[in-house]
C-alpha positions in Angstrom: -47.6 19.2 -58.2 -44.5 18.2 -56.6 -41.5 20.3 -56.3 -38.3 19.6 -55.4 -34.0 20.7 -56.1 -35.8 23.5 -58.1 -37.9 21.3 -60.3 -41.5 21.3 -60.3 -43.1 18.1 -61.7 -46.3 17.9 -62.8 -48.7 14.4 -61.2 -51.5 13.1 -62.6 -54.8 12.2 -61.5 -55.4 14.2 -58.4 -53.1 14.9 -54.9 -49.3 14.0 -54.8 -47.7 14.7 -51.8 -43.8 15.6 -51.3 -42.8 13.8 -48.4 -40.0 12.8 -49.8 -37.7 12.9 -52.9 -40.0 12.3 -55.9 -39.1 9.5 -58.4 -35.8 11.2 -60.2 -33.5 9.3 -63.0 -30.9 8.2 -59.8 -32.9 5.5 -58.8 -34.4 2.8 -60.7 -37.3 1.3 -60.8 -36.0 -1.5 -58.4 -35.1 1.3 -55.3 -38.0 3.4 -55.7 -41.1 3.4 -54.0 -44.8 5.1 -54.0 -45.8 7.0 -50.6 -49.1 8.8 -49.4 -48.3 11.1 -46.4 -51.6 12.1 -44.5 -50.7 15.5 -43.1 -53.6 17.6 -40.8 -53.4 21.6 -40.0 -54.3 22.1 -36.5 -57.9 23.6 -35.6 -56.6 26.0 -33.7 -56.8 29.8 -34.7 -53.8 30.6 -37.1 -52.6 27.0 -37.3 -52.7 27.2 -40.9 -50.0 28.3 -43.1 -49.3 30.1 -47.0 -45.5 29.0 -46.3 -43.8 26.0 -47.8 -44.0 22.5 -45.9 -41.4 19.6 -47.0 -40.7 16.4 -45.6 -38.4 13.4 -45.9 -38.3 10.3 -45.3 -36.1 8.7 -43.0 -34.6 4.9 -43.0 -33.6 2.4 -40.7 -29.7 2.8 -42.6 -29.5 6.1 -41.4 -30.7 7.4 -45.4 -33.1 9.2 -45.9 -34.9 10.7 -49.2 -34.2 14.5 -50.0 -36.7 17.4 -49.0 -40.1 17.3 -51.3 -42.6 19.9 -51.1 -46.0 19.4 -50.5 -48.3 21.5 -52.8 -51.0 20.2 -54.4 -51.5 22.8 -57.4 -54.2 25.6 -57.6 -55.2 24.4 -54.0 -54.2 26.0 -50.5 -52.4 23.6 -48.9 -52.2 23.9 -44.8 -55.6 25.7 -44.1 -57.0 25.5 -40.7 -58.0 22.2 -39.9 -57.1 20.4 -43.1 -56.7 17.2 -43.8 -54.6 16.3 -46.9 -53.1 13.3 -48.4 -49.7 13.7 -50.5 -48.4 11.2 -52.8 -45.0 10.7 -54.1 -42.4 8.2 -55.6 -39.2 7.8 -54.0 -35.9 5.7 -52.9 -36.9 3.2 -51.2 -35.8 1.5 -48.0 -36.7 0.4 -44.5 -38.6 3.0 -43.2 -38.1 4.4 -39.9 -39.8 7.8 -40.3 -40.8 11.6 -41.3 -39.2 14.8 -40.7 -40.8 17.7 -41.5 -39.9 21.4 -41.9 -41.2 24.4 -43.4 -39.7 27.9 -45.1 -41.0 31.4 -44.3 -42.1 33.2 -41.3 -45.9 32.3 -40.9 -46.2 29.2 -38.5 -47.7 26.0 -38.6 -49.3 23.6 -36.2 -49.7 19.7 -37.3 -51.8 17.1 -35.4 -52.4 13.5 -35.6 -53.4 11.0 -36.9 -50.3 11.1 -39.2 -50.4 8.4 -41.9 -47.5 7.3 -44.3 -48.8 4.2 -46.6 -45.8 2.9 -49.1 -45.9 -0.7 -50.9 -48.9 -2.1 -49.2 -47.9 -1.0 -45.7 -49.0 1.5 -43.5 -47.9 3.1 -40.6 -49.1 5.6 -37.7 -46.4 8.5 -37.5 -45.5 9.4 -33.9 -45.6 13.2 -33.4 -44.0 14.5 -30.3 -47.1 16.5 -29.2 -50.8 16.6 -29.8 -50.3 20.4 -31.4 -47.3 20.7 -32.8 -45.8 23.9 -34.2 -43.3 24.4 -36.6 -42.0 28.5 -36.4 -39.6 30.8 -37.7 -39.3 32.9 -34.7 -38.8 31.5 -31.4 -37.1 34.3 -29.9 -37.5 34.4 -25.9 -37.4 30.4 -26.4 -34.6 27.8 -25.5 -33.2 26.6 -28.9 -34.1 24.4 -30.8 -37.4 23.5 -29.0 -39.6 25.7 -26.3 -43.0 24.6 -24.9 -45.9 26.9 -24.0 -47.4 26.4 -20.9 -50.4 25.2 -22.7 -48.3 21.8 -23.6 -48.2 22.8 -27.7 -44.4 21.9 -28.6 -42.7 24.3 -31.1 -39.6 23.5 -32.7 -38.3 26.2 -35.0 -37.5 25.5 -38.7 -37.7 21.4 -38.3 -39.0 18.5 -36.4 -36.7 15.9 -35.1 -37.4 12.5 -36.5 -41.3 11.4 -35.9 -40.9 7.0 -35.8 -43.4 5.2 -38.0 -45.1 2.3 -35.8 -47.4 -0.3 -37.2 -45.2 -1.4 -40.0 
């Protein structure tokens, strides 16, 4: 199930991922595209999260698609060292890469290997550490990213642009 601008959209046959705007009467059949987003949970103890995870793509242009959620229904999405695949339509364009955020107070830590597939290509995403943390409440941080002194990068609310690289 994708949701998105307050619409939830049922998909067929499985997964779909929301990295990105899903396939919406604005763009034609020409301008759209399909993506997969591999996303994993961290192993880590309370890496997981019940919040809501979106993501966008971003494009060369500047562009980029509008926030998609990623829920795949009657499943848990963001468990403890999950590995999920989301697929989605969208505008398409020459991708640069993903952003990612999430809504709610209960944290969540990503790793690699980050995968975004999209007409035939497909491309490692960069993330900026090997645990990375998305949180509601970095209080006693420096804004709008703080490090532990175990390495794991936090950024609070959303993640700067992550480049794609193998494209």
């Amino acid at each position: 199930m994708i949701r998105y601008a307050g619409k939830v959209t049922a998909l067929a046959a499985g997964f779909t991922l929301v990295l990105l705007a899903g396939a919406s009467s604005a763009h034609s059949q020409e301008d759209s595209a399909d993506y997969a987003l591999t996303l994993n949970t961290c192993e880590l103890t309370y890496s997981g999260t019940d919040d809501t995870v979106m993501g966008q793509v971003v494009f060369k242009s500047g562009a980029a698609t509008r926030w998609v959620e990623f829920d795949k229904g009657g499943y848990n999405d963001f468990e403890q060292g999950d590995s999920d695949t989301y697929r989605f339509s969208a505008q398409s364009g020459q991708v640069s890469g993903v952003r990612l955020r999430k809504v709610g107070n209960d944290d969540w830590c990503f790793t690699g290997p980050m995968r975004l597939k999209w007409k035939g290509r497909q491309a490692l995403v960069d993330r900026p550490a090997q645990h990375t943390w998305i949180t509601e409440d970095p209080s006693g941080y420096d804004e709008p990213n703080f490090t532990y002194p175990s390495g794991k990068l936090h950024y609070h609310n959303l993640t700067p642009e992550m480049r794609v690289y193998g494209t």
